[in-house]
C-alpha angles and dihedrals in degrees: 000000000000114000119192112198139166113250091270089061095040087057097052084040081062100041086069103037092068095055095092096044116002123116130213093283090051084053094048088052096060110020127075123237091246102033121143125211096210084199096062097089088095090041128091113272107251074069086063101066091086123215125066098320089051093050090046093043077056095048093051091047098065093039085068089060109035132039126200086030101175126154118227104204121209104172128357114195120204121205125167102294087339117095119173116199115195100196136153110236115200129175138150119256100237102150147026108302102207126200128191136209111251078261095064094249121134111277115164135004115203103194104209126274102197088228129128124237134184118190135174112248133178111212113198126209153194114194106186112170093354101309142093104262091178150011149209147137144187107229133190094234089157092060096042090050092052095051092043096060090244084119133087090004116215109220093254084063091045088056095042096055086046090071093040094060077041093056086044093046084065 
């Protein structure tokens, strides 16, 4: 699919982008220092700090679970500083997905499945001088944990992602 954008567009199309592969530098180049991710409540909290460090500690933090994490985009809407990207993400689930309290405390722990997912997500954004100011999305959790075998949990998973919580409580 081609997608033709302003420069605004073209940078959020690039913030996330770079969350299956960027490094820090790739962050810098797109996120603003005081950028907020308004989706990290349920991310560790070196995600929380906001900014680039905050975008990349996200990045790597669902590289640790999934493997293969690519974004497949189908529109992208520019309005003013706001740019919306409708986009499929998929991935394999290839290691612990970890999830925190809003107080940052350990929550769940999904041991991987091995198994392969593709779900539609809307990413919301503020550009604002040619970087992203601020973040959000509306995901299809529900989907991806279905294909991913999370739910409904047979009692060998339940046990697997047991030990798992066990192995991150350490």
């Amino acid at each position: 699919m081609s997608l033709t954008t302003s420069a605004t567009g073209d940078v959020a199309l690039r913030s996330l982008s770079i969350m299956a592969d960027g490094d820090l530098t790739d962050f810098e180049a797109v996120i603003a220092r005081d950028a907020v991710n308004r989706e990290d409540i349920i991310e560790p909290p070196g995600c929380r700090v906001g900014g680039p460090d905050g975008f990349h500690a996200t990045a790597l933090w669902l590289r640790s679970a999934f493997a293969d994490l690519s974004h497949e985009l189908h529109h992208v809407v520019v309005q003013d500083d706001l740019v919306v990207i409708d986009a499929t993400m998929s991935g394999r689930h290839t290691g612990d997905f970890v999830t925190y309290t809003g107080d940052g405390e350990l929550d769940r722990v999904w041991a991987p499945t091995g198994r392969s997912f593709a779900v539609r997500q809307t990413h919301w954004q503020h550009v604002i001088d040619a970087k992203v100011t601020e973040h959000w999305a509306v995901r299809d959790d529900l989907g991806q944990g279905l294909q991913l075998g999370w739910m409904p949990p047979t009692p060998p998973y339940l046990i697997r992602c047991a030990l798992a919580k066990r192995r991150h409580r350490r």
